[in-house]
C-alpha positions in Angstrom: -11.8 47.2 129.2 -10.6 47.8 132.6 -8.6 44.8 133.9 -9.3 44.5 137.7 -7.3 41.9 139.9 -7.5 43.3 143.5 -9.6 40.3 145.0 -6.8 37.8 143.8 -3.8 39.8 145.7 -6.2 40.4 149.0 -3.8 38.4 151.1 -0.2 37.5 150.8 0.9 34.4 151.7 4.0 31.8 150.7 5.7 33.1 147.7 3.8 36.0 147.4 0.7 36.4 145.0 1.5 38.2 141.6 2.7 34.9 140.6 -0.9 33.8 139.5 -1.1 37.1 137.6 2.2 36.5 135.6 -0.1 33.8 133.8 -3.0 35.8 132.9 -3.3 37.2 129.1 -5.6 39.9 129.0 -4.3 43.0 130.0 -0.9 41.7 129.9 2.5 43.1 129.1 2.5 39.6 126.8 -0.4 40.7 125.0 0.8 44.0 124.1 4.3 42.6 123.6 4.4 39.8 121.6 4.8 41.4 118.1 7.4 43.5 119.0 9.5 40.6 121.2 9.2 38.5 117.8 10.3 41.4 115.3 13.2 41.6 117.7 13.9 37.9 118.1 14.2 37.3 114.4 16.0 40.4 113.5 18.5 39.6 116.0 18.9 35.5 115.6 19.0 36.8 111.6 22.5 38.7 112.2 23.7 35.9 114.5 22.8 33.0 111.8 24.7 35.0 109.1 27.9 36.0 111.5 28.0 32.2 111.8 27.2 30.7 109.2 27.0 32.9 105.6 29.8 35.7 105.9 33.5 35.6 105.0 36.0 36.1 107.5 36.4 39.8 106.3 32.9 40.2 106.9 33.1 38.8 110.3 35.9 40.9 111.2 34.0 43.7 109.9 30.5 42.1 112.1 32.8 41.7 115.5 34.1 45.3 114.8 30.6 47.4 114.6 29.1 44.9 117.3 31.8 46.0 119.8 31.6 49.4 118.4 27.8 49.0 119.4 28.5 47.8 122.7 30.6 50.3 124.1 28.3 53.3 122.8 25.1 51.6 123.0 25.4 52.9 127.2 25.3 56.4 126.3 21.8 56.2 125.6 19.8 57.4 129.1 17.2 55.0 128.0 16.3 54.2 131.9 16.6 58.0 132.7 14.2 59.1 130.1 11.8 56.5 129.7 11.3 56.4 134.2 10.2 59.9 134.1 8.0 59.7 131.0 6.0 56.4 132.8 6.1 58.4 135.8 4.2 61.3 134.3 2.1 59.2 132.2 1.0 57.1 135.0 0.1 60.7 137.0 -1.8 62.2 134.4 -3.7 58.7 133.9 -5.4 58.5 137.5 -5.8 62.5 137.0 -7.8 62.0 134.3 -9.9 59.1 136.3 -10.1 61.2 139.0 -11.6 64.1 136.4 -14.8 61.9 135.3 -17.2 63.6 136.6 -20.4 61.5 138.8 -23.8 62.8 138.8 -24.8 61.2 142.3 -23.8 64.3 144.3 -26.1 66.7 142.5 -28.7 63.7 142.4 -28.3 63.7 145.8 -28.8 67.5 146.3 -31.5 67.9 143.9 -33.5 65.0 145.3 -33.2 66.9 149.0 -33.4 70.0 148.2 -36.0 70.0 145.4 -39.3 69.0 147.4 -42.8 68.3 146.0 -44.4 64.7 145.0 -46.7 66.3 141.9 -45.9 65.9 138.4 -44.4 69.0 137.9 -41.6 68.4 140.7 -40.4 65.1 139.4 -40.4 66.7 136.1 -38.4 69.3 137.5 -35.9 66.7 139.4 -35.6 64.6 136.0 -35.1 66.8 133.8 -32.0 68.2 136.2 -30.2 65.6 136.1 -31.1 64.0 132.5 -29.1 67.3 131.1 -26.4 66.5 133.5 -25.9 63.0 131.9 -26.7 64.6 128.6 -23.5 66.6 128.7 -21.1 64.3 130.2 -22.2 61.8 127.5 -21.6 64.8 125.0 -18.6 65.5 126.2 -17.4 61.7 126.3 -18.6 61.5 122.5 -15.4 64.0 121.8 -12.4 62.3 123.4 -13.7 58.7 123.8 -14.0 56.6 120.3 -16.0 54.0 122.1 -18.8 56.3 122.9 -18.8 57.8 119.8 -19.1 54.8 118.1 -22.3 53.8 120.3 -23.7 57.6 119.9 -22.9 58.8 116.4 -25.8 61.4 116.0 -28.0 63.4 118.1 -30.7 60.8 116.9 -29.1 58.1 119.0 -29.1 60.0 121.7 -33.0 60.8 121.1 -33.2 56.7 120.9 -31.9 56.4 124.2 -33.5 59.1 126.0 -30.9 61.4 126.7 -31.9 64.3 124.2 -35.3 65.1 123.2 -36.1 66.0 119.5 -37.1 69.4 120.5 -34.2 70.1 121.8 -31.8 68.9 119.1 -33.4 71.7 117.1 -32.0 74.4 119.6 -28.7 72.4 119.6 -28.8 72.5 115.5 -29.6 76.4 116.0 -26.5 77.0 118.2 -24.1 75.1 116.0 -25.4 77.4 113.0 -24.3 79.9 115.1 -21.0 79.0 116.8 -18.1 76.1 115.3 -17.2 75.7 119.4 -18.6 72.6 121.2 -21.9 73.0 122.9 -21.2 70.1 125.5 -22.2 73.1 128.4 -25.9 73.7 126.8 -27.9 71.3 129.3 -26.0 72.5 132.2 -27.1 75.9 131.2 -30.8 74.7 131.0 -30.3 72.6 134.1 -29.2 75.5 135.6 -32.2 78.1 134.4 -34.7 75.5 135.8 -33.0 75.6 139.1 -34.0 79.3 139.3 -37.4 78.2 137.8 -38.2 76.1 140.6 -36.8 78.8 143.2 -39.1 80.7 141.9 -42.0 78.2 142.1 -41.1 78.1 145.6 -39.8 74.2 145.1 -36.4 75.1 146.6 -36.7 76.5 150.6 -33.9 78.7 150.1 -30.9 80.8 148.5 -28.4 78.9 149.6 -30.6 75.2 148.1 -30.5 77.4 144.8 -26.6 78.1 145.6 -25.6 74.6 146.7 -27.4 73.1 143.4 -25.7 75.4 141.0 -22.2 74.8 142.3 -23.1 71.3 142.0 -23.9 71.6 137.9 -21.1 74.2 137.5 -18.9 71.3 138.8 -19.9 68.8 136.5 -19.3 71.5 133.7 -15.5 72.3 135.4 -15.1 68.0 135.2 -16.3 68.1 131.9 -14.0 71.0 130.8 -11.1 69.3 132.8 -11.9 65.9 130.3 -11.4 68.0 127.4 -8.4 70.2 128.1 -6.8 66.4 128.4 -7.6 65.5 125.4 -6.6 69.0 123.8 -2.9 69.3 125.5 -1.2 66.3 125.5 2.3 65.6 126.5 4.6 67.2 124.1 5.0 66.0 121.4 9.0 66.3 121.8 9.5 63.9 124.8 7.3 61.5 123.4 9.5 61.6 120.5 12.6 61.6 122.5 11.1 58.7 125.1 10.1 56.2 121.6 13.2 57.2 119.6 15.8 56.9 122.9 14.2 52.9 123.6 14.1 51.9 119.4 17.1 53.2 119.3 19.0 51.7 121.9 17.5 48.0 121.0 18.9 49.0 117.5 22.1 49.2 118.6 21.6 46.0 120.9 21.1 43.8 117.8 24.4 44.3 117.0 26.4 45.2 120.4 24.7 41.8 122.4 25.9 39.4 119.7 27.9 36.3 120.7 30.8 36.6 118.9 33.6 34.1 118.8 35.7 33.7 122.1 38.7 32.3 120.1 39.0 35.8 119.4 39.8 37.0 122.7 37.5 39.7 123.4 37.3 40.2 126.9 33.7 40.9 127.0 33.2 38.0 125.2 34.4 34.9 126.9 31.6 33.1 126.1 29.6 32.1 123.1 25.8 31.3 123.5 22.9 31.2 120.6 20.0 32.5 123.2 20.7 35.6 125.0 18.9 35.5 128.0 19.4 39.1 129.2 18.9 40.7 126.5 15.9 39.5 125.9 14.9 40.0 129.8 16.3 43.7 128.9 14.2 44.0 125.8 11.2 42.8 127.6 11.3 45.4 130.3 12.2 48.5 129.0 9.7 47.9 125.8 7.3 46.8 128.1 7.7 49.9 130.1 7.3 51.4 126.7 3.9 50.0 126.1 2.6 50.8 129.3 3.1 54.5 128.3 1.8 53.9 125.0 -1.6 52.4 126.9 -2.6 54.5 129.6 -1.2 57.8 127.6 -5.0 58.2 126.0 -7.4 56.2 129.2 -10.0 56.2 126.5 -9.3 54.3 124.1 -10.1 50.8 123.4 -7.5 48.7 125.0 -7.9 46.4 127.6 -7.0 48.7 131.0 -9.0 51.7 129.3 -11.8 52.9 131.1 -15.2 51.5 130.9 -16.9 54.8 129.8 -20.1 53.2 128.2 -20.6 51.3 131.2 -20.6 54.6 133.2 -22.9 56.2 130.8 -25.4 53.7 131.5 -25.0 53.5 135.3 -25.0 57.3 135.2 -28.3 57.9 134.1 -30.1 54.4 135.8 -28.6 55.6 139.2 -29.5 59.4 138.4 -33.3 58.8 138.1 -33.3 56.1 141.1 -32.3 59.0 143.6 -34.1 61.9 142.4 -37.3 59.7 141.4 -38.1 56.0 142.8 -36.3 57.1 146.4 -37.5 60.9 146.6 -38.0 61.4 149.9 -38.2 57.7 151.0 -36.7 55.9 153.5 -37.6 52.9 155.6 -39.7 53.3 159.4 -37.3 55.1 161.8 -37.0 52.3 165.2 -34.5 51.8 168.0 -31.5 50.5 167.0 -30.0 47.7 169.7 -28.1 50.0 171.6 -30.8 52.3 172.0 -30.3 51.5 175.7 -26.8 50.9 176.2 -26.3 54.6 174.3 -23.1 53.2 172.4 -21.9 49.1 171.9 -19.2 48.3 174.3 -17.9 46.0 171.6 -19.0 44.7 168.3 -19.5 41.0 168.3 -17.2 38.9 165.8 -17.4 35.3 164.4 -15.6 32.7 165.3 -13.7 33.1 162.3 -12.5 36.6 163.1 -12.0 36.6 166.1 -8.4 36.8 166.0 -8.7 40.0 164.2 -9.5 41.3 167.1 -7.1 44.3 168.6 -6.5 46.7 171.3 -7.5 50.2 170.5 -3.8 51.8 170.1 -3.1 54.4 172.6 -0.1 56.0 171.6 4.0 54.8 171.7 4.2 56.3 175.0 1.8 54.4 176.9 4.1 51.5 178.1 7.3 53.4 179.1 7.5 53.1 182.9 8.0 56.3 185.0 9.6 56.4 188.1 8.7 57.9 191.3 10.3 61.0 191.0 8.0 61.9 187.8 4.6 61.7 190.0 5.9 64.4 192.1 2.7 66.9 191.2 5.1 69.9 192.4 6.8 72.2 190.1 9.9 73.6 190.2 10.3 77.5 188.7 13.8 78.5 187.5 14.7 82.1 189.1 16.4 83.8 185.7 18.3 86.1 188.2 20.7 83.5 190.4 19.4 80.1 188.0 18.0 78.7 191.5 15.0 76.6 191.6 11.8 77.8 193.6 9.4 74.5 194.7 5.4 75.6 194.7 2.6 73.8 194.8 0.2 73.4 191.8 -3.0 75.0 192.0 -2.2 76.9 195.0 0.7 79.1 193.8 -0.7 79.2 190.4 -4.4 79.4 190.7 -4.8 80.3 186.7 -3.5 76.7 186.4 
């Protein structure tokens, strides 16, 4: 799933540091390249092995005719234009929709503050919060992630993994009876009512505990929603079409406008005649490789390789959920004097010998070094009379007491 490489380009040194990446396969623009670089390469070394070698001199004069043709037009197509803003958006909408997942540690965090008790009933309470939570995230991940969907078919595998309890798939069965809309907001509607339960049971201090912890669930319901209005309006349709058709079809026309044709000829943009063509290979391999980015991180959750690693989240959800409202409910380790309990702050924070040229001066502003002369520590100041523009000299803090 998600390809990460940021410990390997932690520092830059010699020639730089993406060069060891340019050799790694998965997640590369190689891997989800290679079949359309070799479709290319024989369709194009096809026309250049029957220009050469099978066709009539009619036919060539025919070939070198439409391949010129080719290369003079083939530059009206904005292919760099189009396909630059359509990774551009792509690429936006991609960390959006990260940014969109939502995390159950914050109301885990709330609930296990704000919820107080050690009896059964109060970790029941706490559990049962933020099991719902998790149950509707992974309901909602079930509808736009095929992965998840895969690993959850049925409401019975979420019974076998604890997330839903067989009682309350038979509400959830009762619902869809009633309604053909998606019930992913259910728990958080339970979670919710329980929140008032336990105000009520006098488990939560306050109104504003009872406020904080519903704004909490409403925004894992408002993350959820966000997750699923990307998955219902995509980009249009329309500029995809125009993005795919504008790069297929401008490669099209390169088949036939970047042949090597003869240079007897005397074409002046053909002086030379070579059987590889370097560039436009190069050219095929960055604009469709721009093209298959988009086509990658356009739907974040699927299953190629940079997609994101939903199931893992699913698990780490729920684990870390019940650690903080259950096994670290109001524990903590013996409060003691820190080191500096004396010295009230550390005047500096040691460093190995290692680091120790890391070391810098706290920066004090640009300003700090220009040299002022002696006329700028004169502490008087001069007040311009508006009437005759003539300068009146007082002393600070005597003429001006408010100063």
């Amino acid at each position: 799933m998600t390809v990460t490489y940021t410990d390997q380009v932690a520092t830059c040194s010699g020639m730089g540091v993406f060069w060891k990446l340019l050799f790694r396969w998965r997640g590369s623009i190689y891997k989800l390249l290679w079949p359309n670089l070799i479709l290319f390469a024989v369709c194009y070394f096809s026309l250049s092995f029957a220009y050469r070698t099978l066709m009539t001199q009619s036919q060539r004069d025919l070939f070198e005719k439409l391949s010129l043709h080719c290369l003079t037009h083939m530059d009206l197509i904005p292919v760099s234009f189009v396909l630059g803003f359509y990774v551009a958006l792509v690429v936006g909408r991609w960390w959006s929709q990260y940014q969109s997942i939502p995390w159950p540690d914050s109301l885990a965090l709330n609930v296990s503050t704000l919820i107080t008790g050690q009896d059964d009933r109060s970790r029941l309470i706490r559990r049962t919060i933020l099991r719902y939570a998790n149950l509707s995230i992974l309901m909602t991940l079930t509808m736009i992630c095929p992965a998840v969907k895969k690993r959850f078919p049925t409401m019975g595998h979420m019974i076998d993994s604890g997330f839903l309890l067989p009682a309350e798939q038979t509400v959830f069965e009762s619902m869809n009876a009633k309604t053909s809309h998606s019930n992913y907001w259910m728990p958080l509607v339970w979670a919710a009512t329980i929140v008032t339960q336990a105000k009520r049971e006098k488990r939560i201090a306050d109104e504003f505990s009872t406020k904080t912890l519903v704004h909490e669930i409403n925004k894992i319901r408002s993350d959820c929603h966000n997750l699923l209005s990307y998955d219902w309006i995509s980009i249009p349709l329309v500029y995809t079409q125009v993005t795919t058709l504008a790069v297929y079809a401008y490669f099209i026309a390169s088949l036939m406008g970047n042949q090597y044709l003869d240079p007897s000829r005397g074409y002046p943009t053909h002086p030379i005649d070579l059987y590889f063509p370097v560039f436009t290979f190069l050219q095929f391999f960055f604009y469709m490789g721009w093209l298959m980015v988009a086509e990658t991180l356009v739907n974040p959750f699927g299953d190629n390789d940079d997609d994101f690693d939903v199931n893992w989240l699913i698990d780490r959800n729920l684990q870390v959920s019940y650690v903080i409202v259950d096994e670290l409910h109001q524990e903590y380790p013996k409060m003691k004097k820190d080191q500096y309990w004396n010295e009230i702050f550390p005047a500096e924070l040691p460093y190995t010998e290692a680091t120790k040229h890391m070391q810098t001066a706290p920066f004090l502003g640009s300003a700090q070094h220009i040299e002022l002369g002696v006329e700028y520590m004169d502490r008087r100041i001069i007040v311009a009379n508006a009437g005759n523009r003539r300068g009146n000299v007082c002393e600070t803090n005597r003429d001006f007491p408010n100063v």
